[in-house]
C-alpha positions as CSV (number, residue, x, y, z in Angstrom):
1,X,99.0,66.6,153.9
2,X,101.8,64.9,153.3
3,X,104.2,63.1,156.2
4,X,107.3,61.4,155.4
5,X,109.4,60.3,157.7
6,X,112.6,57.9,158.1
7,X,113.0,59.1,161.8
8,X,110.9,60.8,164.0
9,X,112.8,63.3,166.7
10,X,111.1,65.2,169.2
11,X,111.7,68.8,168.6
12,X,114.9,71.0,170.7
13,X,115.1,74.5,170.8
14,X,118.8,74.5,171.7
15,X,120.7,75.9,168.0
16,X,124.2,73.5,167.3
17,X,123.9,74.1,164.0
18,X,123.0,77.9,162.1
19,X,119.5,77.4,160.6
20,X,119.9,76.7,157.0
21,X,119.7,79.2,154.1
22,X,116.5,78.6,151.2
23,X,117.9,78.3,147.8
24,X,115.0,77.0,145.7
25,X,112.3,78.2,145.1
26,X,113.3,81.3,145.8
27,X,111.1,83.5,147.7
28,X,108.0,84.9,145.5
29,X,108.8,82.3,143.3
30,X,106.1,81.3,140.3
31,X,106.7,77.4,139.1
32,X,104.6,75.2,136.7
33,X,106.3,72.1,138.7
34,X,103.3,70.2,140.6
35,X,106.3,67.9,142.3
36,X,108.6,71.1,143.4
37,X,112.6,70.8,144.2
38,X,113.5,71.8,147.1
39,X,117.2,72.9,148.0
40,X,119.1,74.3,150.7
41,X,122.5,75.0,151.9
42,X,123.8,75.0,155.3
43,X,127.0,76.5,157.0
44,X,128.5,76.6,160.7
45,X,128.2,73.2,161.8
46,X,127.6,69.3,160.5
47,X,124.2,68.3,160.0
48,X,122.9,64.9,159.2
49,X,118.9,65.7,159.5
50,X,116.9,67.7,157.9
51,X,113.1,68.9,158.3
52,X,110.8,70.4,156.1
53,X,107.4,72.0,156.1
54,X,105.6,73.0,153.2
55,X,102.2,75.1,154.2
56,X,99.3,76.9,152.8
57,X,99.9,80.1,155.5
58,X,102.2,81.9,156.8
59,X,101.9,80.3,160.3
60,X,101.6,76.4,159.1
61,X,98.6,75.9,160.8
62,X,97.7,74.4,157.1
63,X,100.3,72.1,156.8
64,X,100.5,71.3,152.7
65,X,103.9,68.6,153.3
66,X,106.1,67.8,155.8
67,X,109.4,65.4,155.3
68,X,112.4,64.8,157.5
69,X,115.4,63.0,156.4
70,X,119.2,62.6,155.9
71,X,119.0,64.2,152.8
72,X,120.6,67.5,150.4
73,X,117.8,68.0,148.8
74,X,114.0,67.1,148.7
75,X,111.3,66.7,146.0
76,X,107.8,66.0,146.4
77,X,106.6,62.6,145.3
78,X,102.5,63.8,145.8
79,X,101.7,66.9,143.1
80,X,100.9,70.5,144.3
81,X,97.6,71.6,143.8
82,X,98.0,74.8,142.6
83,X,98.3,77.6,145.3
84,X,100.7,79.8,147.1
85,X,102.8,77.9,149.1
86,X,105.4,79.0,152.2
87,X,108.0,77.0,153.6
88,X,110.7,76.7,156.0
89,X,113.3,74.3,157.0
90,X,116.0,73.5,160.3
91,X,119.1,71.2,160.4
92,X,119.8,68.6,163.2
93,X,123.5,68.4,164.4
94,X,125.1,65.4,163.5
95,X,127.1,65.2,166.6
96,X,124.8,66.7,169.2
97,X,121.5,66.0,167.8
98,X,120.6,69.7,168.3
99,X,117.7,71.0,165.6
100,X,119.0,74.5,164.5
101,X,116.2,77.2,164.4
102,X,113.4,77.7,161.7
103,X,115.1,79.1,158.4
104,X,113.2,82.2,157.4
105,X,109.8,81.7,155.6
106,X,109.6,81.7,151.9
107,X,106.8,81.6,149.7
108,X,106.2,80.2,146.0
109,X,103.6,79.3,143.7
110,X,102.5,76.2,141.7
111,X,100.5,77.8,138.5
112,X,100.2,74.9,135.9
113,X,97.3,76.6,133.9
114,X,98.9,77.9,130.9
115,X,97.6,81.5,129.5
116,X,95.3,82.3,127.0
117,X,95.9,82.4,123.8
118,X,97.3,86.0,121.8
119,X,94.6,88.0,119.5
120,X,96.5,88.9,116.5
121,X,96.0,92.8,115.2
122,X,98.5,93.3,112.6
123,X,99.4,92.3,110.2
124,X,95.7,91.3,109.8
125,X,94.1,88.6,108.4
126,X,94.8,88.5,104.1
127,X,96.5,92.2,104.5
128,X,98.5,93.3,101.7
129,X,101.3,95.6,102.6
130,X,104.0,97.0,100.7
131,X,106.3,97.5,103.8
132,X,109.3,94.8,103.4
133,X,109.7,95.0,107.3
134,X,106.5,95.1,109.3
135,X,105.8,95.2,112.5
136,X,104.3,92.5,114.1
137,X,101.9,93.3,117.1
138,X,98.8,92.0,118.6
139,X,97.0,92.0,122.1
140,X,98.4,91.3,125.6
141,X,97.1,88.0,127.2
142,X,96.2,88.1,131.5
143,X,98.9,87.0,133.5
144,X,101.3,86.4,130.5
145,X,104.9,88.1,130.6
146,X,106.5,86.6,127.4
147,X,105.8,85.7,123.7
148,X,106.8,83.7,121.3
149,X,106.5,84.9,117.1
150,X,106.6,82.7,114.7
151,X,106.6,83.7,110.6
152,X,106.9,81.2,108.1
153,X,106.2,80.5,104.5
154,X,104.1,77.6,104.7
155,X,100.8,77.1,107.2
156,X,102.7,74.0,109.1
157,X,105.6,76.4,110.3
158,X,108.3,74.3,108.5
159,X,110.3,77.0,106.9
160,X,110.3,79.6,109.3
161,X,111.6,83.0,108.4
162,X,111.1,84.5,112.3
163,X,111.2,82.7,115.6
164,X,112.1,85.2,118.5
165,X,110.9,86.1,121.6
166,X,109.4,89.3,122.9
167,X,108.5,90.4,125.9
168,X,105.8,93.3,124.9
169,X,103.0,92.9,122.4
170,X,104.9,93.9,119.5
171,X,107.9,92.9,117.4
172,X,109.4,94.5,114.6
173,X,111.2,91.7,112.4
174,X,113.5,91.1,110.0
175,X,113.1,92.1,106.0
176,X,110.9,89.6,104.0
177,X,110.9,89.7,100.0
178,X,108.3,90.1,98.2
179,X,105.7,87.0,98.6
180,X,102.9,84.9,101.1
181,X,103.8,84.9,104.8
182,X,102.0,83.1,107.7
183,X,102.1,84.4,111.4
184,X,101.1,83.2,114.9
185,X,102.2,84.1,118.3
186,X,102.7,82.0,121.7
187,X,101.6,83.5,125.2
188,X,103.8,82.4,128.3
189,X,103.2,83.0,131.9
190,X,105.3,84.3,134.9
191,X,105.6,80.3,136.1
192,X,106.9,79.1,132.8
193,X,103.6,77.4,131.0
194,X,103.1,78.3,127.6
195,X,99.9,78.4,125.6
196,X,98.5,77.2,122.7
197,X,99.7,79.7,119.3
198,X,97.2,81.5,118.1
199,X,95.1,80.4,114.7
200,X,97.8,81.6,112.1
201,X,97.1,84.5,109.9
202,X,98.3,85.1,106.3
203,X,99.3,88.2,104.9
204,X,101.0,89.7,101.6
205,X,104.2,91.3,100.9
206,X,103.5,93.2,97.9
207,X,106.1,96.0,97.1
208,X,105.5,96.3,93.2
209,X,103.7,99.0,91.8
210,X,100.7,97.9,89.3
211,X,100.9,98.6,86.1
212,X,98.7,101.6,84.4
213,X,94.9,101.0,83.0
214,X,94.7,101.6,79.4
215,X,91.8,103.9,78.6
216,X,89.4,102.4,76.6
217,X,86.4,105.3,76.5
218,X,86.1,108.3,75.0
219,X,88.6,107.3,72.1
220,X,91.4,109.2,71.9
221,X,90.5,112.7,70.6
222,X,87.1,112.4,71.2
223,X,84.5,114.9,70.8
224,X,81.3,114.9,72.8
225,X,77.6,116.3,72.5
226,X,76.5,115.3,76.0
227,X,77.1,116.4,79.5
228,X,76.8,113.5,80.8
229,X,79.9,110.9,80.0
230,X,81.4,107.7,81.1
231,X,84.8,107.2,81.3
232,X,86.2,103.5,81.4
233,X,89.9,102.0,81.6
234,X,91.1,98.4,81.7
235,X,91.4,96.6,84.7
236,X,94.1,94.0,84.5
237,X,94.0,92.3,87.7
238,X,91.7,91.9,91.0
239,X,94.1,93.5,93.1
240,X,94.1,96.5,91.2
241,X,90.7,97.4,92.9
242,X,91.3,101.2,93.1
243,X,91.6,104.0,90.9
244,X,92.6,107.7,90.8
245,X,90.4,109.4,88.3
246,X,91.6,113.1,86.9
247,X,90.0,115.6,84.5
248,X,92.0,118.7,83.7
249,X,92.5,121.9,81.6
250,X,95.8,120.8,80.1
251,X,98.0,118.2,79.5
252,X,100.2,118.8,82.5
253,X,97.2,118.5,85.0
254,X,98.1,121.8,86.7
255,X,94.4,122.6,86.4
256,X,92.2,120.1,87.7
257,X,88.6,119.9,86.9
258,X,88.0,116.9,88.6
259,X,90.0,114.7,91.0
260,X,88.4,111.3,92.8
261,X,89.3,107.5,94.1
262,X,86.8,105.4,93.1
263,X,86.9,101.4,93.8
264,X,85.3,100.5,90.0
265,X,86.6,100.6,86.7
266,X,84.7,103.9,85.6
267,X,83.4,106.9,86.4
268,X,80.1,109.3,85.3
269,X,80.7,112.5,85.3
270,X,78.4,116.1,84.0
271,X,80.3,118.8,81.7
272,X,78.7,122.1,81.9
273,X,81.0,124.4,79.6
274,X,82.7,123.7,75.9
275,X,86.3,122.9,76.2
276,X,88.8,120.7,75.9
277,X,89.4,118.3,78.7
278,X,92.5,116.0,79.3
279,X,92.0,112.7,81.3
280,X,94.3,109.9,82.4
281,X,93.9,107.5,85.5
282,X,95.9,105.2,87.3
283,X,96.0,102.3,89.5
284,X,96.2,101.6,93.3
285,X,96.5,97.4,94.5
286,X,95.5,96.1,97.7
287,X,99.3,96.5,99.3
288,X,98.9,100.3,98.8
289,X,101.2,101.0,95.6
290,X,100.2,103.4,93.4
291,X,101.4,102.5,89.7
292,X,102.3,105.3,86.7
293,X,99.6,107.6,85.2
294,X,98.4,106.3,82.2
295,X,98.1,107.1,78.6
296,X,96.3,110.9,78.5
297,X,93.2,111.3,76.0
298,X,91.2,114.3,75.1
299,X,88.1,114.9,74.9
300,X,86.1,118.1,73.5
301,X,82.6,119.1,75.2
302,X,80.6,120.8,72.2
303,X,77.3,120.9,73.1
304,X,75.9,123.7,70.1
305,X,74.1,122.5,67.3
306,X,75.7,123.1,63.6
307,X,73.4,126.1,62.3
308,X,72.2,125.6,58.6
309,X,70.2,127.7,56.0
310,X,66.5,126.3,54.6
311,X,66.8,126.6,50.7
312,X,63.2,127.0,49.1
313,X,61.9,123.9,47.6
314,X,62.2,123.8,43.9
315,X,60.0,123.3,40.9
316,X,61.3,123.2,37.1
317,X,60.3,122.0,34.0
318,X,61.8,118.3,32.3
319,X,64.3,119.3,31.0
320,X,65.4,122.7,32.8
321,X,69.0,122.6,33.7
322,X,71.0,124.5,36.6
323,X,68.7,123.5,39.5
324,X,70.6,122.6,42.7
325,X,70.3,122.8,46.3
326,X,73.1,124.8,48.4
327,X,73.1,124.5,52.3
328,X,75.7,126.0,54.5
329,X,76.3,124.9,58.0
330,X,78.3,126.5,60.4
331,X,80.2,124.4,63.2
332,X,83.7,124.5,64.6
333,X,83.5,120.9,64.4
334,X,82.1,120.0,61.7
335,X,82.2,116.0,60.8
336,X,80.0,114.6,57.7
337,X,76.8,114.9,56.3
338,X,74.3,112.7,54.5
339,X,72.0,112.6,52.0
340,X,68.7,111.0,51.4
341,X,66.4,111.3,48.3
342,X,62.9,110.5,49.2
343,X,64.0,108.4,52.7
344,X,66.6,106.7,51.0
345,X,70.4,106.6,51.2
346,X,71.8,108.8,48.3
347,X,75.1,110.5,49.3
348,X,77.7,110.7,52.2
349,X,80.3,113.0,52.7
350,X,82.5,115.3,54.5
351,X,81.5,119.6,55.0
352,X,83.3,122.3,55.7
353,X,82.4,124.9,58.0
354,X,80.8,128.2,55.9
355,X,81.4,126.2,53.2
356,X,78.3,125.7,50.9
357,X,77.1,121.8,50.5
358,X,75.5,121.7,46.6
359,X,73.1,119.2,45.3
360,X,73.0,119.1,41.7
361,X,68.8,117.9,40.9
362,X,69.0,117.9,37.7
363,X,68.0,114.9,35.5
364,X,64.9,114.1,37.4
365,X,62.0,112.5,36.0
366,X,58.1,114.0,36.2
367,X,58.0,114.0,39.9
368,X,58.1,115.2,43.5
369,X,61.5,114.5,45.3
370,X,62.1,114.6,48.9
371,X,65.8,115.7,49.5
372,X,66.6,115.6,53.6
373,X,70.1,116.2,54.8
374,X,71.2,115.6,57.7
375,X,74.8,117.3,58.5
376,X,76.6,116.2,62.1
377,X,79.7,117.4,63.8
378,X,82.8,115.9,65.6
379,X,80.4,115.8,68.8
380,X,77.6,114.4,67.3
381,X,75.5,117.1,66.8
382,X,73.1,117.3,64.2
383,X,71.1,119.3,62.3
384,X,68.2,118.8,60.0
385,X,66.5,120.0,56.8
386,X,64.4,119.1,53.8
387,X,64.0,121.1,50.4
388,X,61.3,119.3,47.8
389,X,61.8,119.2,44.3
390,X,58.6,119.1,41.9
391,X,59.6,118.2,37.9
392,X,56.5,119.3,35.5
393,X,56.2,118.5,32.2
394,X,56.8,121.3,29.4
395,X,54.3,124.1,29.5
396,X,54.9,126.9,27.6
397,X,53.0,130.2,26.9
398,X,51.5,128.7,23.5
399,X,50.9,125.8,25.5
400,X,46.9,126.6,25.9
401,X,46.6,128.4,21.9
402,X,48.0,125.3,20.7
403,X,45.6,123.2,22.0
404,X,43.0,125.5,20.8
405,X,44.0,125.3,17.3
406,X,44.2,121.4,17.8
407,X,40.8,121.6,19.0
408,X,39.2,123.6,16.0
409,X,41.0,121.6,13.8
410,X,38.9,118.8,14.8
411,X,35.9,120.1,15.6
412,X,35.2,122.4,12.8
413,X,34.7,119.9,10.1
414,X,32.4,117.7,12.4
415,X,29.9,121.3,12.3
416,X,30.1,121.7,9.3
417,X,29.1,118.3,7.7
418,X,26.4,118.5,10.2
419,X,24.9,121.7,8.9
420,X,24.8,120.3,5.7
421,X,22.8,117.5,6.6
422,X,19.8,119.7,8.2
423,X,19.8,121.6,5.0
């Protein structure tokens, strides 16, 4: 407790002066002051005393401070705890030196513990948005009644774009151009003490709409022989991290086979029937802006073999002439074919569907021959087959009578002579 005193009086009950009227603190009053103001004001007579009593009840029984003096106004030279605090006041008459009554009873308190400090909830921490004008918002802090938001364009808050109070957990700003923002907000309390900001946070103003991925598989106009295939596009940037993937039935995508979002630069995906399938994809960055479809391709599902006839293999004579080989194929899609004599590359080239493929084998030494095509479509379907070609040497029906004669000729003059030697 404190007592101050430049003259002591004993206490009258007679009123010469009206008891004076509390200015500050007001009553209910919350102050971050430890060394409180007190002020006053006092009508209906002359007073040239005052006397003042601060306690911690309502009855001062706990006397806190208590000062008397020729004084306007009076401020504590000992700090307030902090607590709730009442006082009162009376006025001595300067002519009579009469106390007036008790002034009514006030109470204040001394709160220099500032509040906590604000948890930030959006923007959040490295968000991307592609809203020019957010709103700002994060969580109440106990006992606080005000806030503070700062935005800037540097971590050290030296170019501030926002600096405004609020008095609810949200603000809703001012328009920011594209680019990198920082954030942090400022909690005070009913008796005036502010808090420490809260850790900054950065966050992304990103309004521009990425550009689309270029396909890159199937080629364009492709034609495939599997179910299962892997589309892949280009992806430019790291903030283009999300993709809208489409497969339809025409060019205009008013049929969709397939539709997904996927976070990856590709997609598997199984074709059960033969058509023709249009694709295209296009990009999604982290702000949320969805860029232009890209480029559409085509790809054909063909998943039938080319059919083909199996010639008979061949024989002929050295020397024969009009031997070939004819195979037909039939495909819608027919591509190429090649040829190998005896494992070995002999001929390429392109077939016709229904069209007959001819090998011309004439020519051909003494041998066996080992002719394999292999013909292929657009989807890379193949089919296979072999015809063998056997040359002979010339053997004609006087072939064997020929060598007969050959063989009397010789032999018949050895038998002879040999008879005439037994005789």
């Amino acid at each position: 407790m404190i007592l101050s005193s430049l003259l002591m009086v004993s206490p009258e009950t007679s009123q010469a002066v009206d008891a004076p009227t509390l200015l500050t603190p007001s009553d209910g009053d919350k102050i971050n002051d430890p060394t409180p103001t007190f002020t006053w004001s006092i009508t209906g007579g002359s007073a040239d005393f005052i006397h003042i009593e601060v306690a911690y009840d309502s009855g001062f029984t706990s006397i806190a401070d208590e000062f008397q003096a020729p004084v306007s106004s009076y401020t504590s030279s000992t700090d307030y705890v902090d607590d709730l605090y009442f006082w009162h006041i009376r006025a001595r008459d300067s002519s009579t030196f009469l106390w007036s009554t008790w002034s009514e009873t006030w109470d204040f308190s001394i709160d220099t513990t500032p509040p906590g400090t604000p948890l930030l909830q959006s923007p959040g921490a490295n968000e991307h948005i592609n809203n020019n004008d957010p709103l700002y918002d994060w969580n109440s802090v106990p006992f606080a009644n005000y806030y503070n938001i700062e935005v800037a364009t540097d971590i050290f808050f030296l170019s501030k774009i926002i600096d405004a109070g609020a008095a609810v957990t949200q603000y809703d700003g001012i328009p920011l151009a594209d680019g990198t923002y920082y954030w942090q907000v400022s909690a005070r309390d009913e008796a005036g003490n502010w808090g420490n900001p809260s850790p900054y946070r950065t966050f992304y103003v990103d309004t521009v709409a990425p550009s689309w991925p270029d396909s890159i598989y199937p080629l364009p106009s492709a034609y495939s022989g599997f179910g299962f295939i892997t589309f892949v596009w280009a992806q430019f940037a790291p903030e283009e991290n999300h993709y809208q993937f489409q497969i339809g039935y025409d060019s205009f995508f008013t049929s969709i086979h397939l539709d997904v979002e996927v976070d990856i630069n590709n997609h598997t995906t199984l074709f059960h029937e033969e058509d023709v399938y249009y694709w295209h994809v296009r990009a999604r960055d982290l702000a949320g802006n969805w860029g232009d479809w890209g480029t559409t391709r085509t790809v054909t599902i063909d998943l039938v073999y080319p059919t083909m006839n199996e010639p008979e293999d061949i024989i002929y004579t050295i020397g024969d002439t009009n031997n070939y080989i004819s195979w037909t194929a039939i495909d819608l899609n027919a591509l190429d074919y090649i040829l190998y004599l005896n494992d070995e590359l002999n001929k390429t080239g392109s077939w016709e569907s229904g069209i007959p493929i001819i090998i011309d084998v004439d020519g051909l030494d003494i041998g066996t021959y080992n002719f394999t095509i292999v013909v292929e479509d657009k989807a890379g379907n193949e089919k296979v087959d072999t015809v063998i070609v056997n040359v002979v040497a010339v053997i004609n029906e006087y072939g064997k009578i020929s060598y007969l004669i050959f063989l009397t000729l010789v032999i018949l003059p050895i038998l002879i002579k040999f008879r005439k030697k037994r005789k």
